[in-house]
C-alpha positions, 0 to 999 in steps of 0.5 A: 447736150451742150456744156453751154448754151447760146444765151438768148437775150431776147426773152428777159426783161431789162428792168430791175437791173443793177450795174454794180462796178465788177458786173451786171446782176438782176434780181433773177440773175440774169444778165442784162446785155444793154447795161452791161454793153453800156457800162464797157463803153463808158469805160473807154474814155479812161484810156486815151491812149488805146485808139478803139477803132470799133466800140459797137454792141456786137464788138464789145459783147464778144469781150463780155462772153470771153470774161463771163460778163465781169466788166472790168475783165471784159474792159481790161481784154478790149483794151489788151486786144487794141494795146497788142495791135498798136505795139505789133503792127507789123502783123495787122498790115494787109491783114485780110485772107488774100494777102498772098501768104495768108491765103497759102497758109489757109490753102495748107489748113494753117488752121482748119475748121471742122464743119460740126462742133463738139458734143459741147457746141464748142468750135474745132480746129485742127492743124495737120503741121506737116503741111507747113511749107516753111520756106514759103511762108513764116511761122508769123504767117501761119499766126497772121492766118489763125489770127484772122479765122479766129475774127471771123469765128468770134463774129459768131455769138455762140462761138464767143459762148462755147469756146474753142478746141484745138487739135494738133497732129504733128505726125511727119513734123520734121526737126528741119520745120521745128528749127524755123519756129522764131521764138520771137513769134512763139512768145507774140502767139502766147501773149496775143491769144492768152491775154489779148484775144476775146477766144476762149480755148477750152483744150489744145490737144496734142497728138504724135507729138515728137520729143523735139515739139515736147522740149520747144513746150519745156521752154515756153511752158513759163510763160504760160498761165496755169489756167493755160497749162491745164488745158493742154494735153499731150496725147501722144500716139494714143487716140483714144485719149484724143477721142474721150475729149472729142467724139470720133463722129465729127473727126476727120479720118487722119485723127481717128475719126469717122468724118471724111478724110481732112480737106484744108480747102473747105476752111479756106475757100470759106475765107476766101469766099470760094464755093466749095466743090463738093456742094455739100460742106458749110459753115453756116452754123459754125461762122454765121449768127441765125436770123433775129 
């Protein structure tokens, strides 16, 4: 049974409901989305240097889910997430799946998405890295590309809930791909998912990780918040310890797994709206909201 739920709005009344400066309660404890949306937008006009491009409900209810509701969390995050675009412009520029190096990252699986969630509800992505083709495209390429399928994951209200697991096998990884590594763009990637994107990653796994990739994580481990550190983990070549956080039915057979052999064109075509060739693999349930 799933850690979290979807909550379902529909179904409580919105009377008796009190908007209090840190959140919305009622007096059965259940949140009432329309003031809680309400109360995030009325915050907007005490930040006229942020330029909201989007304040619609859906948009804002996914920096509520990322902050459990806490209004001036959630408020803080929007304005984070706008704040981070507006001083890294250079990363938003043509930010769409078939800008040309986008689309080559997606195509290497920078990142996949497996077609079933964990036994939590929780989205899985997995990131083979020696498929990085570094002298075709940048690290700050394959962050364009993660960045972009973690939009349109979060359009989803259940992702926005459970939250995200990242599996990352660095077997083959070479010391030649570590060197291209910017750290420059090391330090863009942990501020913008950390503090500026309304994504709520419950565990990065790390696995046949060499020492190389365990030292480049000795040196940005300080910028990273202790919330942060504890949802890392180091599993070395032991899967098993892989497999205790995430069950082996939904894994590809390159992590141990009894899924089918990893395929990064089945995430890929479904960014760039191509039909899948096996008719079989979607991602109705991971990307779509079900019909009101």
């Amino acid at each position: 049974m799933a850690e979290y739920c979807e909550y379902d709005w529909n179904r409580h009344a919105q009377d008796n409901t009190i908007v209090t400066p840190t959140k919305t309660r009622s007096l059965n404890g259940i949140q009432d989305k329309t003031a809680i949306i309400k109360a995030v937008r009325n915050l907007i006009s005490t930040r006229p240097d942020i330029v909201f491009s989007r304040t619609d409900d859906n948009f804002i209810l996914r920096f509520l889910h990322a902050r459990k509701s806490n209004i001036p969390d959630s408020f803080d995050l929007m304005v984070n997430y706008y704040s981070y675009r507006q001083r890294n412009k250079q990363l938003f520029e043509n930010f769409v799946a078939h800008d040309l190096g986008i689309q080559q990252a997606l195509r290497d699986g920078f990142p996949g998405v497996l077609p079933e969630r964990d036994r939590k509800g929780r989205c899985v992505l997995v990131i083979f890295t020696a498929n990085w083709d570094h002298c075709a495209y940048s690290l700050e390429v394959i962050y364009r590309s993660l960045l972009l399928s973690l939009e349109k994951l979060t359009e989803k209200p259940r992702n926005q809930v459970n939250g995200f697991v990242v599996v990352v096998d660095w077997s083959e990884f070479s010391l030649r791909q570590s060197s291209n590594m910017n750290p420059r763009v090391l330090k863009l990637m942990i501020e913008g998912l950390q503090d500026c994107f309304p994504a709520r990653f419950k565990g990065i796994h790390f696995i046949n990780q060499p020492w190389y990739v365990e030292a480049a994580l000795t040196v940005i481990r300080p910028f990273l918040k202790d919330k942060t550190k504890d949802k890392i983990f180091l599993h070395g070549n032991n899967l098993s310890t892989l497999h205790d956080y995430v069950a082996k039915d939904i894994l590809p057979a390159e992590l141990g797994g009894e899924a089918p052999s990893y395929n990064p064109l089945l995430w890929a075509n479904e960014m760039l709206e191509i039909p899948n060739m096996d008719g079989k693999t979607t991602f109705d349930d991971i990307c779509y909201p079900s019909p009101e």
